[in-house]
SEKOLBA-224907 format. One record per residue (C-alpha): x negated, y negated, z negated; residue in three letters. Coordinates in steps of 0.05 Angstrom, whole numbers, plus 5000, padded with zeros to 4 digits. Example, Ala and Ser with C-alpha at 12.3 -4.5 7.8 and 13.67 -1.06 7.14 Angstrom:
2
475450904844ALA472750214857SER
This chain:
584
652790778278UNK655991068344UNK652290928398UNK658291098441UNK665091208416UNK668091878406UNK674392018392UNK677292638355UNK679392958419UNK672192898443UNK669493138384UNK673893738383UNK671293918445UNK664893848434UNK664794338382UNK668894858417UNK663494828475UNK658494888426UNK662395528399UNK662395768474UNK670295738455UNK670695188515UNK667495088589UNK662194678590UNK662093968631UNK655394088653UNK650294588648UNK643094528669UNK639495088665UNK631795348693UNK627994708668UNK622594538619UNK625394238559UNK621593778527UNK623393768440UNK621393118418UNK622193328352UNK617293878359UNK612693618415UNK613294298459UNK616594538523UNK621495008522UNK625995378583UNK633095308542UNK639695288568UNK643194518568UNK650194488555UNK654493848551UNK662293668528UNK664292998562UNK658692498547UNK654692918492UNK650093488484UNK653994088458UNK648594618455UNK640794758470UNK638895448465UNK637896108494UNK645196318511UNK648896188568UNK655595758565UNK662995848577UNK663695538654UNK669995358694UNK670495118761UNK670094408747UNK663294538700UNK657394208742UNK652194758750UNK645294398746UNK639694858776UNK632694528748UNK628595058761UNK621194858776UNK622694188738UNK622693878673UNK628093538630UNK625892968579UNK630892518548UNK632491768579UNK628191268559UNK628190758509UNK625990018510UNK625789738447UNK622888978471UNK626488718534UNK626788068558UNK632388108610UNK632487328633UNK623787298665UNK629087018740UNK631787728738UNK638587778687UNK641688368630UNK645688598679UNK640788668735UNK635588898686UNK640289498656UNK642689618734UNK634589758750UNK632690078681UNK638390678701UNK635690748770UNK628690928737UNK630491258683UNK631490778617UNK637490918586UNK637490408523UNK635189698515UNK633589358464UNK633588528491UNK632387858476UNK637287338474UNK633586748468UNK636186518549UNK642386548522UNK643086068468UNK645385478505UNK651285758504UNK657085728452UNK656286398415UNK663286608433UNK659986688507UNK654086958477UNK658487508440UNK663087628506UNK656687788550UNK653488228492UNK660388598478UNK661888588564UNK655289028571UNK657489648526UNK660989868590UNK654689928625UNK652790628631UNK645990298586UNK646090288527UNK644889528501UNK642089248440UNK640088518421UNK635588138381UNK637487568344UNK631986878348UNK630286568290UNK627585888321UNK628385638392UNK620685688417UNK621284838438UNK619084518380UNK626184188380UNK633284168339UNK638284598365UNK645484698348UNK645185478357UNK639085498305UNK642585358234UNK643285808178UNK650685968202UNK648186008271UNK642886508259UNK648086878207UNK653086958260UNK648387208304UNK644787728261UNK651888028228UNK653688228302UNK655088938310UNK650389008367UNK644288648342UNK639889148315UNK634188658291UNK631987908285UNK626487568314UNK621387588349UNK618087098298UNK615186648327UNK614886028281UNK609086298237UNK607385538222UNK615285608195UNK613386178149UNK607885858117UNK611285238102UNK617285548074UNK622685308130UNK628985468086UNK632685608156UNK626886108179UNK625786398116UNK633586568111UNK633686828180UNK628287348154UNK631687568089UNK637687698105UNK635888158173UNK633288598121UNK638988398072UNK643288758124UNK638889268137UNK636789098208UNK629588968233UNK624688468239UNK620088488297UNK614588038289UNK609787668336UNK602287668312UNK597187608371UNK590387588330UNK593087638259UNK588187788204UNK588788348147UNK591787728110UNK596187488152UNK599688078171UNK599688208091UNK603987598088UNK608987818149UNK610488458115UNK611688078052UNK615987618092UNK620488218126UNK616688398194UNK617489158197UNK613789208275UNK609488848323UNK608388838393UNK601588398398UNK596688868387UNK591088758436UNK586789288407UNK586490058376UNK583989678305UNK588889178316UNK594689808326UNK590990108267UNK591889618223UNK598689498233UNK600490218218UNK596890208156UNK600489578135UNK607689928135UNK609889678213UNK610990058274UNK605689858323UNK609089718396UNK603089888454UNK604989408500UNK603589508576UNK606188778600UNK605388278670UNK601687758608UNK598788438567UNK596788938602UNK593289238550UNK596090038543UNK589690298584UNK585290058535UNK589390128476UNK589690998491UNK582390858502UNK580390578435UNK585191008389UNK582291638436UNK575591368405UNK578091228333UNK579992038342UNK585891928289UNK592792258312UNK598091968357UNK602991628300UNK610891708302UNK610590978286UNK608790738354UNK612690628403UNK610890368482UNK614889758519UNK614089368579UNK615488718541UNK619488338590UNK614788358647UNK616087848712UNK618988138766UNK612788388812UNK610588858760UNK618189218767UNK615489468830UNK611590038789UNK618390138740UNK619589988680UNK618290458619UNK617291028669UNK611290568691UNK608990468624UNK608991128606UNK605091368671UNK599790768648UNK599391118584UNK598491848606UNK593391608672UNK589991208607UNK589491948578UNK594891948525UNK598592678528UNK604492678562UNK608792888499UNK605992358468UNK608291898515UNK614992098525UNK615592088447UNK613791378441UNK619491198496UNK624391608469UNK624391948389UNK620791398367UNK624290688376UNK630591118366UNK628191288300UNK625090618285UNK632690288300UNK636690768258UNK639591118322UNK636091768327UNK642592168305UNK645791958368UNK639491808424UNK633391898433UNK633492698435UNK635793338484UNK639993588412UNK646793798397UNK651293188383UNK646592718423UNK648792318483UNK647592678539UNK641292198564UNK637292638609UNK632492568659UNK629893118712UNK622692958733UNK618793298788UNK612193458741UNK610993398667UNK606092768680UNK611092468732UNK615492058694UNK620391728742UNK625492128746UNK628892538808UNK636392528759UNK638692078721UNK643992368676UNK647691828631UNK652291928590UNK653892678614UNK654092478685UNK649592438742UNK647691558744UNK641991578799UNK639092058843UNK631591848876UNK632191118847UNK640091108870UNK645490898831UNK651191328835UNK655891058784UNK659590468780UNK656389898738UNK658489278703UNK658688628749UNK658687968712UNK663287408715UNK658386868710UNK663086308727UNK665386418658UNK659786178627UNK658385418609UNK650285458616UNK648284668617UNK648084278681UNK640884478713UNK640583768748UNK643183218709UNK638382648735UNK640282068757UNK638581728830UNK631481968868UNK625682208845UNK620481718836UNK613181888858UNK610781358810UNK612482028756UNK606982358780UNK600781918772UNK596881828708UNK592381278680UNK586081278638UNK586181138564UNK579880868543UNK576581098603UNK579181808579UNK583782358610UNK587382808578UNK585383468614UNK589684128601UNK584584708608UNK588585388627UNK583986018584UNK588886468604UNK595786578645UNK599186248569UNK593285908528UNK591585088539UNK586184778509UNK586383948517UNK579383568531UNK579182838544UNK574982728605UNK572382048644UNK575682218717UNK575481758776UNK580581288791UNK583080988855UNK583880278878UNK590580158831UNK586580418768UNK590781148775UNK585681738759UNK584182108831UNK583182888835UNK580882808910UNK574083048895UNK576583588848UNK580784118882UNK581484498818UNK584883978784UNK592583818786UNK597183318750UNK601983698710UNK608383298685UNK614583498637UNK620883188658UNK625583078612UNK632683028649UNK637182948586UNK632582418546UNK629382138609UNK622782188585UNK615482498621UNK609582808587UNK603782728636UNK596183148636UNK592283438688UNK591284108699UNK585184558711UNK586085348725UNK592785358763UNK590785358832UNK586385058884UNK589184428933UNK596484518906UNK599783978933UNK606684068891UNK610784478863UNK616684468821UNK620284868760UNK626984918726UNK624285618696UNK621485358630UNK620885568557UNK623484758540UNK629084708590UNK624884028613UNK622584128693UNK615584358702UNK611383958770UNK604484148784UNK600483868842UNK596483278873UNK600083008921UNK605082558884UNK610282608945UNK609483328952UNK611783438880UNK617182868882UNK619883328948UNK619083978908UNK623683748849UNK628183378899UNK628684088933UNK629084518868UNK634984048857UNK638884168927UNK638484898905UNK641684838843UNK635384958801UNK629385468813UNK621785398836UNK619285088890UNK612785058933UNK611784528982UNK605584599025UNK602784179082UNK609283729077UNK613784369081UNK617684769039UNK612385319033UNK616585758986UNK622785678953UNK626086168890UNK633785888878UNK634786068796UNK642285728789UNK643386128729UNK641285648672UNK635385468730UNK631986038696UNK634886708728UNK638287018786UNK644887338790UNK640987758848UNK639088478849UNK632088738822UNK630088828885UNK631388108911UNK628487928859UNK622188288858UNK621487998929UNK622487238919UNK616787248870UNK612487708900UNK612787168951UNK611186608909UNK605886908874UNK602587118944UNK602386368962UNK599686098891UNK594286668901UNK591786438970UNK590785758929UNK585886058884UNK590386248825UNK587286808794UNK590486878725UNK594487448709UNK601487108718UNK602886498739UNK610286568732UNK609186638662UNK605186028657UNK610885618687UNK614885918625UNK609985768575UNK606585078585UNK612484738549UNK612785308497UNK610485098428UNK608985818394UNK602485908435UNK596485458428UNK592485028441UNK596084418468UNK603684378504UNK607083938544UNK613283778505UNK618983238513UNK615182808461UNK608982818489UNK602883308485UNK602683668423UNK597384028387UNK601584638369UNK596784758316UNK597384078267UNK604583998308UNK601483228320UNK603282858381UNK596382688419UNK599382268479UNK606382068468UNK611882138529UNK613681558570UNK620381228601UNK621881578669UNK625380828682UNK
């Protein structure tokens, strides 16, 4: 598979430069090449036709005057980087993402689709196809299940079908309906065989997973995972047939100790890993993206040749593309990047496709600007009349409370606890400034799932979410007006967070894409949620990512307990514990 076109004219030429028969488009000359293939540094000449790599060796080209002479002396060339598991919709979009990933350096993507699926696929397929111009190059995943718990249109057998015979989808999953698996969905089960039918992967999701159960996900088709929190956990992965992803994510940031503990296991660096960055939330895009990751992994004491292995040769390899990316070889794109020092891996150049993209985290070539009036994402707001503050109060049953306990940024765990209750029989959180009411809204079936909430912040008064795994709305807080205004507000905006504070808008983050990302730059971006996350810090939030949490508390692939349109499930059994309610 080409992962650019080349026509016979190009090709021509690019054996004729190669021959020394034709100038050269660009020649870089003076640097430190790294060999991926070979792990080793060598000063070589660099010598591209049009988009590709014509020669790499010790003699100098043919030159014109319209060759670009590229003097790296001093530095160090290593090819562009690959991310093999994006998730290009955490507010921030795949155009946005690719526009960022150039700037610092990654020159192939491998994403996630999942935001996409409210749309008819003929959209889905336009915005996939519309980003081969980007000077990125951009592959997709295909989902198996929608992550909700719920029926959806997208999710049949000829859904997923469609979806996985695409030219540009390179792999299904990420699995994430284990419970699926192991009671033989026919759908799910389908949606594994034939990815490997076709010959594409299966990326699998596996947090935890015993010797046994990742005995059955190889059986089943999974051929890598990403959710190794540990060197035995990477290890045992490997020795089970998959490629083991070391994951360095805003939710995971667990590469430091992963280098640690396979340093300690003192077993070689294997050509079946691979790093990502695993579709971290904006703030952490302040660092980069894999040129952070791999800096994590070298500061973490992984050699740099390692590193830039695992980001480059290695996911290439993994996804069948190593003939064309992935490599400083003849007959590869001409992905390059200059960098300062050999352990410095954001880059100075970006070259892309033969030509210079960015200089110093600059783009200098055009890029691909959606059309996103085109697309027909679902209404964000589709409620009817005012928001009632009646939503947002919760009574006893039995004396008992359901309580959602946050672990972690993801994991809830439900007790029933005997709260106070005020003078109209409602429980009361006044004496408990840890504790929140969360509710699910339901805008399409009218319906509320109601808990409180323990671990997402201290005195919140309200605050309001269209960004959600579910597509319900997310509202958090203990002041039933204050979270009646924030979800009025996130609805003037067309969809988005909200923070409302001492009876003010505190902070506000406008999503009107889907109410889930923004058709802003990365750096915008980065901002608006650096902002919000400043605020739901100063009110004692101290998990790793409370954007994230937003995401997940209506997702119903993580345990313990989720708020879903039905009521609160126990993800586990899949049994509703407290049923939803009317909103009317």
């Amino acid at each position: 598979m080409r992962a650019r076109p080349l026509s016979t004219e190009a090709y021509l030429r690019l054996l004729r430069v190669s021959r020394r028969q034709e100038p050269a488009s660009m020649w870089i000359f003076g640097a430190q090449v790294l060999n991926v293939y070979t792990k080793t540094w060598q000063q070589v000449h660099v010598v591209t036709a049009g988009e590709r790599i014509a020669y790499v060796g010790e003699k100098k080209p043919l030159v014109d005057e319209h060759t670009e002479l590229v003097d790296a002396s001093g530095q160090f060339l290593v090819p562009g980087y690959f991310e093999p598991h994006a998730h290009p919709f955490q507010w921030y979009n795949p155009y946005t993402l690719a526009d960022f990933a150039l700037q610092r350096g990654t020159t192939t993507l491998v994403s996630d689709t999942l935001m996409l699926m409210n749309l008819p696929f003929a959209q889905v397929k336009e915005i996939m196809e519309s980003l081969t111009a980007h000077p990125v190059k951009q592959y997709f995943w295909a989902r198996l299940d929608p992550q909700t718990g719920k029926e959806h249109p997208q999710f049949t057998r000829e859904g997923i079908k469609r979806m996985l015979e695409h030219p540009l989808v390179v792999q299904g999953g990420e699995l994430t309906d284990w419970t699926g698996v192991l009671t033989e969905d026919e759908t799910l089960l389908y949606g594994l065989k034939h990815s490997r039918d076709l010959g594409k992967r299966m990326e699998g999701h596996h947090p935890g997973a015993s010797a046994e159960t990742l005995n059955t996900a190889g059986a089943a088709g999974i051929t890598a995972c990403h959710e190794g929190i540990t060197a035995k956990d990477l290890l045992q992965r490997l020795q089970l047939g998959m490629y083991a992803t070391l994951r360095h994510s805003s939710i995971r940031p667990d590469l430091p100790e992963l280098v640690k503990g396979w340093l300690e296991l003192g077993l070689p660096w294997s050509p079946r890993m691979m790093l990502t960055s695993d579709g971290s939330t904006p703030p952490m895009h302040r660092n980069g993206l894999m040129d952070y990751t791999i800096r994590v992994a070298i500061e973490a004491g992984m050699p740099p040749e390692e590193a830039y292995v695992m980001a480059t040769l290695n996911p290439a390899v993994y996804y069948g593309l190593d003939a064309e990316i992935g490599g400083i070889a003849p007959g590869r794109i001409a992905d390059m990047l200059i960098l300062s020092a050999r352990d410095e891996p954001t880059p100075v150049t970006v070259i892309a496709n033969g030509r210079r993209a960015a200089e110093n985290g600059k783009l200098l070539v055009p890029t691909v600007q959606p059309q996103w009036e085109k697309y027909a994402f679902p209404a964000v707001d589709v409620m009817r009349g005012r928001i009632d503050t009646g939503w947002f109060r919760l009574r006893p049953t039995d004396d008992k409370t359901p309580v959602l306990h946050m672990q972690n940024a993801v994991i809830t765990r439900l007790e029933l606890e005997e709260l106070p209750v005020d003078a109209e029989g409602y429980v009361s959180v006044e004496d408990d400034p840890e504790l929140a009411l969360i509710a699910s809204i339901d805008p399409v079936g009218r319906r509320r799932s109601v808990s409180l909430l323990r671990g997402y912040g201290r005195d919140l008064q309200g605050l309001a979410s269209t960004y959600t795994a579910s597509g319900e709305w997310v509202v958090i807080g203990r002041d039933p007006q204050a979270m009646a205004a924030a979800m009025e507000r996130v609805r003037a905006i067309g969809g988005g967070v909200v923070l409302i504070d001492e009876g003010t808008v505190a902070c506000e983050c406008p999503l009107p894409l889907a109410g889930k990302f923004s058709a802003s730059p990365m750096e915008e971006v980065i901002g608006m949620a650096e902002a919000l996350i400043a605020r739901l810090r100063a009110k004692g939030h101290d998990h790793l990512d409370p954007l994230y949490s937003l995401l997940f508390f209506t997702a119903t692939h993580l345990p313990y307990a989720r708020l879903t349109a039905d009521g609160i499930v126990d993800v586990k059994s899949g049994r509703i514990l407290f049923p939803s309610v009317p909103l009317d």
